[in-house]
N, C-alpha and C positions, 0 to 999 in steps of 0.2 A: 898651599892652604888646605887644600881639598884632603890629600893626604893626610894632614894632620889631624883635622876632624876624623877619618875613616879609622887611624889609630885608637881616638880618642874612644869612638863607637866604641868599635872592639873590643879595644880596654874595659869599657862598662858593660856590655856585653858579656866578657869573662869573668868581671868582679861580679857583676847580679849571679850568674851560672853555682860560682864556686859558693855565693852564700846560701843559695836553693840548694843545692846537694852536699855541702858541709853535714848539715845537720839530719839529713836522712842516710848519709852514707855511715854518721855516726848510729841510726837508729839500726841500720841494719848488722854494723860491726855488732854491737849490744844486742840486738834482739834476733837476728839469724843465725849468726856468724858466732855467737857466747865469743866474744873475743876478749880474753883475762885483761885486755888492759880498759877495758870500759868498765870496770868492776874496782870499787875501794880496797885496798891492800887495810891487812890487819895493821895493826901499830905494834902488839906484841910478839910477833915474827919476824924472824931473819928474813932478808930476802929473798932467797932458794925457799925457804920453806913457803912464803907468800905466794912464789911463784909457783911451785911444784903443787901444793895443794888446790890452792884457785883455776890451776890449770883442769888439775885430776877433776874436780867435783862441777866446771862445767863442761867438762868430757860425758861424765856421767849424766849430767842435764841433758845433755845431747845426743846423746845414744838413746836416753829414754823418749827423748820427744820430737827427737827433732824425723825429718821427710828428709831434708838435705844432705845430711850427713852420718856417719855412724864412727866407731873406735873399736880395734877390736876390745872385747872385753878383759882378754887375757893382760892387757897392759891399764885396767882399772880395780880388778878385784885380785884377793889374792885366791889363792888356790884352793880353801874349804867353803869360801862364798859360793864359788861357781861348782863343787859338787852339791852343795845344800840346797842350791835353789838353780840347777838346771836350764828349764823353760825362762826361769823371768817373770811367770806367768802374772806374780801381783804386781812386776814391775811394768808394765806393754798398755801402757795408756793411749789415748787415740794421740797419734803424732802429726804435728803439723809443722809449717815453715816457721812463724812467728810466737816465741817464746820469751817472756818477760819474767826473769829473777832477780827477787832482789839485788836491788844496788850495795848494800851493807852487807852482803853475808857473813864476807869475811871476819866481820866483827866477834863473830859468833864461836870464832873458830878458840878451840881452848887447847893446849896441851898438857895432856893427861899422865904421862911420864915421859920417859928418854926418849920413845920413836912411838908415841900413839897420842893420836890428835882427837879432838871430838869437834864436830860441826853442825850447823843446822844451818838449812837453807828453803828458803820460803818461796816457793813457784807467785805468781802473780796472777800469769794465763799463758797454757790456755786453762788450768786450772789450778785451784789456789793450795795442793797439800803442802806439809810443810817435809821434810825430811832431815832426817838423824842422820849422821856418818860419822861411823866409827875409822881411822887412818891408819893405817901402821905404815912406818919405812923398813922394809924387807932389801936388805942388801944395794940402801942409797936409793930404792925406788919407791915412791909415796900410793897405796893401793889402799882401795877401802875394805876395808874387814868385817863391815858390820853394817846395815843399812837397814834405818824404817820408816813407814811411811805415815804421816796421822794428818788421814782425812779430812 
């Protein structure tokens, strides 16, 4: 009998544990981690393209904000972005761990012809600008070609 109580403990024990860190391990996927599958998929996109883009543009979220992680950049812009703008220097905001973007970006996401995407994606915090991206797929690989910022 004693046993089966001790089970039972445990049991609740483990169920109270996993409903406490369910929802912060979700906060952290989402809000540390930019992890694409905490984020709504467009409805007018294939699925490669949902994925490959949602990927790319919270890459780029994350390279500009984040303390925890980086990308190279050579696998987010293409090749006349990063002669154009170098340093980065309008891009180098204060970077922290906790980063909130919109849930809906994807919505936003429009394709512009055969292999060029347009996006906007709205930061939350740690500060609210909004930004433009311009997409191109260069040889099956999804890079932004065009990026701005409105404060």
């Amino acid at each position: 009998m004693k046993i089966i109580k001790l089970v039972l403990l445990i049991c609740a024990v483990v169920g109270i544990l996993i409903l406490i860190t369910s929802p912060l391990t979700y906060i952290y996927l989402q809000n540390v981690y930019l992890w694409p599958g905490c984020y709504k998929s467009s409805a007018v996109l294939d699925k490669e393209a949902n994925k490959e883009i949602k990927t790319l543009l919270l890459n780029v979220m994350k390279n500009d904000y984040s303390t925890l992680s980086s990308v190279d950049k050579n696998k987010l812009y293409t090749e006349d972005i990063l002669l154009t703008h170098p340093p980065f220097g309008l891009w180098s905001p204060d970077k922290c761990a906790f980063i909130i973007i919109n849930y809906d970006f994807m919505d936003s996401v429009v394709k512009v012809a055969e292999d060029n995407y347009y996006a906007k994606v709205q930061m939350i915090f740690p500060d609210d600008p909004c930004y433009y991206f311009t997409i191109k797929v260069i040889d099956g690989q999804y890079l932004v070609s065009n990026r701005e910022v409105d404060p």
